[in-house]
Structure formats: structure tokens, C-alpha cells
C-alpha positions as CSV (number, residue, x, y, z in Angstrom):
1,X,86.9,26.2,-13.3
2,X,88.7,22.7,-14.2
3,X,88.6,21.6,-18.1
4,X,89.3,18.2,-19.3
5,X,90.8,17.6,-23.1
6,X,88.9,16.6,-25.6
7,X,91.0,14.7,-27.8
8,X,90.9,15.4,-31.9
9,X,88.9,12.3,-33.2
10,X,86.2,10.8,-35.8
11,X,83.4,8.9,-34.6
12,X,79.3,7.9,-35.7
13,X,76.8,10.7,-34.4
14,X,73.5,10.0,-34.6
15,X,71.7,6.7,-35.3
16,X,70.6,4.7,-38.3
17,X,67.9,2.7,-36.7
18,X,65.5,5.3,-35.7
19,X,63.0,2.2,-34.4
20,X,66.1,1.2,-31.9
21,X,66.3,4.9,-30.6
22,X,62.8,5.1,-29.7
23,X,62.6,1.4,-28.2
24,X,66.0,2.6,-26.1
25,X,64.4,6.4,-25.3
26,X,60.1,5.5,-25.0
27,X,59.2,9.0,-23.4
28,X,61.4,10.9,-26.2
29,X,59.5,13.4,-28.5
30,X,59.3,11.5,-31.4
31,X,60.3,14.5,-33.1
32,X,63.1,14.4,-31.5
33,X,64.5,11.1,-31.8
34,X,64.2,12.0,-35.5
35,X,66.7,15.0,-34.9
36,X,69.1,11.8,-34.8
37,X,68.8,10.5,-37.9
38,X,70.4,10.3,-40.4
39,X,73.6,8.8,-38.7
40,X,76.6,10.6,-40.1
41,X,80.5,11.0,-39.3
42,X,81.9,13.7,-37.2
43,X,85.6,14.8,-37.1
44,X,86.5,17.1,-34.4
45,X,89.6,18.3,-36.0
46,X,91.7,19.3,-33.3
47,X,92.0,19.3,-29.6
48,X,89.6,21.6,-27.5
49,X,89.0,22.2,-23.4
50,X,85.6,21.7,-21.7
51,X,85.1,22.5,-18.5
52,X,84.4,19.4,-16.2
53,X,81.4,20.0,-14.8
54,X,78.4,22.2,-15.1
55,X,78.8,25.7,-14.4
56,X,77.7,26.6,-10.2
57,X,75.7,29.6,-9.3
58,X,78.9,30.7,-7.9
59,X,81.1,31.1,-11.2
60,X,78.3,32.4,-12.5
61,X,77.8,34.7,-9.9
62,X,81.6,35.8,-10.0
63,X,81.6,36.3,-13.5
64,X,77.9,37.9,-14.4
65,X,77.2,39.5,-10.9
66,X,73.9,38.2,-10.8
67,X,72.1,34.8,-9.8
68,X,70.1,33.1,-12.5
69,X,67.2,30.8,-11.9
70,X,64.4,30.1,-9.3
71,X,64.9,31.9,-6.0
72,X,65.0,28.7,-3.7
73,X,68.2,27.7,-4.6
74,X,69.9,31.0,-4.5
75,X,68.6,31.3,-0.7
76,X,70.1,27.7,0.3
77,X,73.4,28.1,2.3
78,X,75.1,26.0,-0.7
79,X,73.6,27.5,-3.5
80,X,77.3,28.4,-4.7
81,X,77.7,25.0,-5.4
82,X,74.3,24.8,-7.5
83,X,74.4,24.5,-11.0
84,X,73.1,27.0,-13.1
85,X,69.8,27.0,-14.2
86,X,67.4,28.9,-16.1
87,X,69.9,30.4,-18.9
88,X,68.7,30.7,-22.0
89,X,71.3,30.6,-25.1
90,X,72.5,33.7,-25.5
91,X,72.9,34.3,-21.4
92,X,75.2,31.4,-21.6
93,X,76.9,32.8,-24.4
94,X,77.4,36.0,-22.5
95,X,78.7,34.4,-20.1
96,X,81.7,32.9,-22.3
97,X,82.1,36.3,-23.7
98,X,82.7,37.4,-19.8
99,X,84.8,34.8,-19.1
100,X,87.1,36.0,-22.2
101,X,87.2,39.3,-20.4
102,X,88.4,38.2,-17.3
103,X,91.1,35.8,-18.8
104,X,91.9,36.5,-22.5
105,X,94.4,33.8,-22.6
106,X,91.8,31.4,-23.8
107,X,88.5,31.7,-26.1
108,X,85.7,30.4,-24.3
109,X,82.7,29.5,-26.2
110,X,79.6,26.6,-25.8
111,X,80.6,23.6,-26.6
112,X,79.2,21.6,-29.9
113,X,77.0,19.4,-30.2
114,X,79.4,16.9,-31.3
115,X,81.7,17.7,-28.7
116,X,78.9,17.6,-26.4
């Protein structure tokens, strides 16, 4: 896996014009758009990693020994280079937990929703 920095910084999350939000995002769950609201300031304190790209059913399949999500994709000749698919929370999180194992170097953990 390649990660990327993510530099300490402060920025706006969220929106203060909830009309905007659901002009710029139509088919949105209402409910959802309001999840954005109210706008509010985020520091992320300190650097952190993040892997570049979406996990593949190939990490995955290194690190958890078994091959998540719909069958078709696991029976393609590239399925390695599938993302992953059909993880719930707490699989993903085992799957950072197994990733610590493997390299204890580094604590790996799901990102934030800020940082996302």
C-alpha cells in the first residue's frame, strides 16, 4: 500500500446554506444533506498517512485471507486489482487491526470523516 500525507490544517466542514447543498446534490436524502449543517471548523492537529487509493481485493486478500463481496468479481482474472466491496464497519476495522499485526511500525486505523 502507498499513503499520501495529510498535512496538519484548519478548514470549513460542512455547509451553512443547506438550500445550496440540495440545489448542488438533487438526488441526496434530504436527511442527509442535513447531516451537513451546521457548518463548523475543523483542525486536524497534526500530520496523518492515508493510503492512496481504495483498498483491492488483493491487500485484502493478503491481509484477511478471505475475499469479501459479490462472487463475480472475485472470479474475474483481475479481481486483485478490484476494490473492496461489501465491508461493513467493523470488517474494515479488522482489517486495520490486521494490518497493525503484520507491520507494528505504524497504527493503522479508518480515517475521519474530516480527514476523509
Amino acid at each position: 500500500m502507498r499513503f499520501s500525507e495529510l498535512p496538519a490544517a484548519t478548514f470549513q466542514m460542512g455547509t451553512a446554506d443547506i438550500d445550496e447543498a440540495r440545489f448542488e446534490h438533487p438526488d441526496a436524502d434530504k436527511a442527509d444533506i442535513g447531516d451537513e449543517t451546521p457548518a463548523h471548523r475543523v483542525t486536524l492537529g497534526r500530520p496523518t498517512l492515508m493510503a492512496q487509493t481504495e483498498t483491492t481485493q488483493g491487500q485484502w486478500f493478503t491481509v484477511m485471507q478471505n475475499r469479501p463481496g459479490p462472487a463475480e468479481f472475485w472470479q474475474r482474472d483481475d479481481w486483485e486489482q478490484l476494490p473492496v466491496v461489501g465491508v461493513d464497519w467493523f470488517m474494515a476495522q479488522r482489517f486495520t487491526e490486521e494490518l497493525g499485526v503484520l507491520d507494528p511500525r505504524f497504527t493503522y486505523r479508518l480515517p475521519t470523516e474530516a480527514e476523509w
